[in-house]
Structure formats: structure tokens, C-alpha cells
C-alpha positions in Angstrom: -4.2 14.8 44.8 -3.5 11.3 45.5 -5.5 8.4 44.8 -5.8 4.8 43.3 -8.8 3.1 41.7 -10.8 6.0 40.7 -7.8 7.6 39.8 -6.5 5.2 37.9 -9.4 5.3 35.4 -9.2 8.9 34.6 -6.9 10.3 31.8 -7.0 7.6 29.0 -10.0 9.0 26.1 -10.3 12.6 27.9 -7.8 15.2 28.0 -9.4 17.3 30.5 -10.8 14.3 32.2 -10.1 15.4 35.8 -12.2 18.8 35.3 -15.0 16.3 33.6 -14.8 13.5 36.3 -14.0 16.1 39.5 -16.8 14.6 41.6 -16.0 11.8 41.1 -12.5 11.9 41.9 -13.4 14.1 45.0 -15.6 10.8 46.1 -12.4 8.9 46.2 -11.0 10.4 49.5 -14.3 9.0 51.0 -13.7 5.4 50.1 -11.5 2.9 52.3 -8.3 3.4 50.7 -8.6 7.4 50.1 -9.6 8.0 53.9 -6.7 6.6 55.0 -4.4 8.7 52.8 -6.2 11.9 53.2 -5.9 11.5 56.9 -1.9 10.6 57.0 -1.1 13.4 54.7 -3.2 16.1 56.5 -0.7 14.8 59.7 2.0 15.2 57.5 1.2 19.1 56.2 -0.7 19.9 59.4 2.3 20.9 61.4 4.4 22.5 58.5 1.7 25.1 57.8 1.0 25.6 62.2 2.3 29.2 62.9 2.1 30.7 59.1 0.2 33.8 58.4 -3.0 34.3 56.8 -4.3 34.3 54.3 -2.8 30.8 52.7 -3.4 29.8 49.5 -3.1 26.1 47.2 -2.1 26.2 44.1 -4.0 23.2 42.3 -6.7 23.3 45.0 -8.8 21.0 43.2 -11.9 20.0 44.7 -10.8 22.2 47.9 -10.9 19.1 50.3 -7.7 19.5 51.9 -7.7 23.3 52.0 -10.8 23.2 54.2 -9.5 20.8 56.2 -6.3 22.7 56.4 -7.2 26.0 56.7 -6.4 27.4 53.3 -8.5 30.2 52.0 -7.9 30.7 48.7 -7.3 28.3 46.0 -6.7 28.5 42.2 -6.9 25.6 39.4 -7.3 25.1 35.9 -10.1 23.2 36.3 -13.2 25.1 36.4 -15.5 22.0 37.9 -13.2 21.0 40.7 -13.1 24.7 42.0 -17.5 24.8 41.7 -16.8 21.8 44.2 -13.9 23.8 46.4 -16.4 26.9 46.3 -18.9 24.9 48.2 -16.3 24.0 50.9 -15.9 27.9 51.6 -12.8 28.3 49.4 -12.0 31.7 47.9 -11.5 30.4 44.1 -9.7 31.6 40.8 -9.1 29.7 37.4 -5.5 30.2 37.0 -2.3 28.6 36.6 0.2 27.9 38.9 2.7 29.9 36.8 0.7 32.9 36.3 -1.3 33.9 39.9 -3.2 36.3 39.6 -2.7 38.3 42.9 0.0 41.3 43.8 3.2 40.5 45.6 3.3 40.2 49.2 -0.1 38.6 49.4 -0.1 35.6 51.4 1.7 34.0 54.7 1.9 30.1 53.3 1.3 28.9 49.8 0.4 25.2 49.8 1.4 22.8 46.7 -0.2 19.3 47.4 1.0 17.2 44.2 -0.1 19.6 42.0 3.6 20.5 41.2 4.2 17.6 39.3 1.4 18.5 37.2 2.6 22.2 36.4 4.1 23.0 33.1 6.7 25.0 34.5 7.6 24.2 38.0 10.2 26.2 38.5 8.1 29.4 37.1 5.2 28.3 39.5 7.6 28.4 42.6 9.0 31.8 41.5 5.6 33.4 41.3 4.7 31.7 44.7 7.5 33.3 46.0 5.9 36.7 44.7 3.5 36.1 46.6 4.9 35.3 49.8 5.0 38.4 52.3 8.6 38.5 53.5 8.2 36.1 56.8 6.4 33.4 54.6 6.7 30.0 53.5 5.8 27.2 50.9 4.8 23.9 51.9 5.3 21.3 49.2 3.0 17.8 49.5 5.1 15.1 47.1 4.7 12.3 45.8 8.3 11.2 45.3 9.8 9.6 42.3 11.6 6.7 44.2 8.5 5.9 47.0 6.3 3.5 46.7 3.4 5.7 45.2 5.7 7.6 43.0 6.5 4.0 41.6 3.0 2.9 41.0 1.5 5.8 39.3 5.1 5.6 36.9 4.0 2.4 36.2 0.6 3.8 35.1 2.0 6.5 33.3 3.9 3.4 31.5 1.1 1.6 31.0 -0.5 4.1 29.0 -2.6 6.2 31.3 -3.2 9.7 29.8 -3.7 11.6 33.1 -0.6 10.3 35.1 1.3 10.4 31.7 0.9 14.4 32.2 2.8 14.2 35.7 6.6 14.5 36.6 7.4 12.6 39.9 10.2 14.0 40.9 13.4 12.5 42.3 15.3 13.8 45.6 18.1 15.0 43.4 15.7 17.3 40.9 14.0 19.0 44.0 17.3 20.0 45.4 17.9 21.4 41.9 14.7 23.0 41.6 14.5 24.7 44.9 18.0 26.2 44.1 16.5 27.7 41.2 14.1 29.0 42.5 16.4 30.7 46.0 14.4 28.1 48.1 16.0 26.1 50.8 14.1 23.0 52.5 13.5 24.0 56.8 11.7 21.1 57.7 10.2 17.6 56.1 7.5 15.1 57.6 6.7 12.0 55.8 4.2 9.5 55.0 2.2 6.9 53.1 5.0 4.4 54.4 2.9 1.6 52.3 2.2 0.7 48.3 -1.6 1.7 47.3 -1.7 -2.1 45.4 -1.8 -3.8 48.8 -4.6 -1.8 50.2 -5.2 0.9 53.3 -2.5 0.0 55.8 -2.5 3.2 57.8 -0.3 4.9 60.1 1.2 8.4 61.3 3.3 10.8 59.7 7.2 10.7 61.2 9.0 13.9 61.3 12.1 13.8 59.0 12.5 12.8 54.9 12.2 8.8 54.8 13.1 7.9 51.6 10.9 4.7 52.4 7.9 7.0 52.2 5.6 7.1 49.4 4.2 11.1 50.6 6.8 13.9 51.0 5.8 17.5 53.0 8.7 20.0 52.6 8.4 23.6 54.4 10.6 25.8 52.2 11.9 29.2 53.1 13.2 31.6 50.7 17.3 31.2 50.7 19.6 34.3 51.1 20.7 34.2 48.0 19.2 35.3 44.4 18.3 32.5 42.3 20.2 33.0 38.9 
């Protein structure tokens, strides 16, 4: 759920203006800038979600790009105009919220999270009931937008400047994940990173590197449920 221009306009007169603009934020990962970024964070998630079972699901699937081009099934969002779009990609779609999914425990090998987490009212009740959901070998993959990179900085700055839409978000620093994910009896396994460029100064491009690079501005985090019982 990145993005830049197009992004940047939504939010400020409509409160449900990404379910009333979906197409056109969808168009956005098929200009310059939103091409390059869809294809360095499908290298970042790609390899965290190789080897999990199916079926997968996203939580805040949105339009459904990336969970067609990553394999993911089954998708539920809020917004009933972004899933008509994920429905055309093939998706398997439910309105629903991330803290209340409406499937039985033990349902899926992978639950994906790309940015919508900072969007969720209750993240830490969205990554319990993902972890109902998990069958016992599964995993959550978590796609970031961190608090300290360079795109968690600029859509702040947004937020700041008045923009409704990204005034609704939590970016979330290094420290409140590690918090969270205790919680919630998660522990990290692996991390890949990307977006190692600000979206002011255009569509640099590059790969995802393996690892957490706190000079990133896009965060992919493969958790595994911990051994012990959250509290």
C-alpha cells in the first residue's frame, strides 16, 4: 500500500476516500515511480512467503495487486471497491476487518500484512486473530513501512501536513514492533529490506538485501509464533 503522488491526494475532504478513489490508487503502481516500488517490495516478500502452505491470505488486500502477484488467495478489506478490483485479479474476497476474520482457526499456511497494519485499529488484536488462523507450521509475513526510513518520514510529514488519509496511519518504530510482536507471542525469523531511496527524489530502483537496514524505507519481517503465551 505504498505510494506517492496519487496517494498523497487522497484523504483530505473524504473519509472513506481510498474505497471512493480505489482505481485510482490501484493506477499508481503502473506509473514510473509505483513500478519501481511494487517490483522492490515483491523481491523483498517474495522469498519470506517461498515454502509456506496454502492457502495464504492478506489482510488489507486492497485492490489485490500484490496478492496476485504473490500468490495469495484470499484477501479481506474494509473497503468494498478495492476488493470489486482484487476480485477481478482471481482473489477469494471478504469485507472484514483485520481484527475480526471471519474464518475458523487453523485455516491458512501464511497470512500476509503489506502496510495495512499501520492502518488497523487494533494491531495487536489483528495479529492475535492472524495467529488463529495460522495452522500450527505457519507464518506471518509483515510488509512495513518503518517509522525511522525514509518513506516512513515522508508520509509523517504528510500526516503533519494535514493529510486525512495518512493521518489515520501509525508508522511504527523498531522498538514498538518488538513490543508488539511480544504481545502478541510472535518472534521475528527472518527480515529483507528495501526502498533504500526517499519517494521526493523520484524512482531510483534497486534490489531487496537480505537482513533489517535501518536505512531502508520498506521492512518484510517473517514472524513465527514464540514458545511462549503472550500475556
Amino acid at each position: 500500500m505504498t505510494g506517492a503522488s496519487a496517494r498523497e491526494s487522497l484523504g483530505h475532504d473524504e473519509p472513506d476516500a481510498f474505497d471512493r478513489q480505489a482505481a485510482r490508487y490501484d493506477a499508481w503502481y503502473d506509473a514510473p515511480l509505483g513500478s519501481v516500488a511494487f517490483r522492490e517490495e515483491q523481491d523483498a516478500l517474495r522469498p519470506l512467503l517461498a515454502g509456506l502452505s496454502y492457502p495464504r491470505l492478506e489482510v488489507g488486500v486492497g485492490s489485490g495487486r500484490f496478492a496476485a502477484a504473490l500468490d495469495v488467495a484470499v484477501g479481506i478489506d474494509p473497503a468494498p471497491a478495492a476488493l470489486a478490483l482484487a476480485a477481478r485479479r482471481g482473489i477469494r474476497v471478504a469485507v472484514a476487518q483485520g481484527e475480526r476474520l471471519p474464518f475458523p482457526e487453523a485455516t491458512f499456511g501464511g497470512v500476509l500484512f503489506l502496510t495495512a497494519l499501520c492502518f488497523v485499529g487494533n494491531p495487536l488484536a489483528a495479529l492475535l486473530e492472524a495467529r488463529r488462523v495460522l495452522r500450527p507450521e505457519g507464518r506471518i509475513v509483515l510488509g512495513l513501512l518503518p517509522s525511522e526510513g525514509p518513506w516512513g518520514q515522508h508520509y509523517r510529514a504528510l500526516a503533519a501536513a494535514g493529510n486525512a488519509y495518512y493521518q489515520r496511519a501509525h508508522f511504527f518504530t523498531r522498538a514498538e514492533l518488538a513490543s508488539l510482536f511480544a504481545a502478541a507471542g510472535l518472534r521475528p525469523v527472518r527480515a529483507r529490506s528495501a526502498l533504500f531511496w526517499p519517494p521526493a527524489g523520484g524512482p531510483v530502483g534497486g534490489t531487496a538485501r537480505e537482513g533489517d537496514d535501518l536505512a531502508a524505507g520498506f521492512s518484510a519481517l517473517l514472524l513465527g509464533v514464540a514458545r511462549t503465551t503472550p500475556v
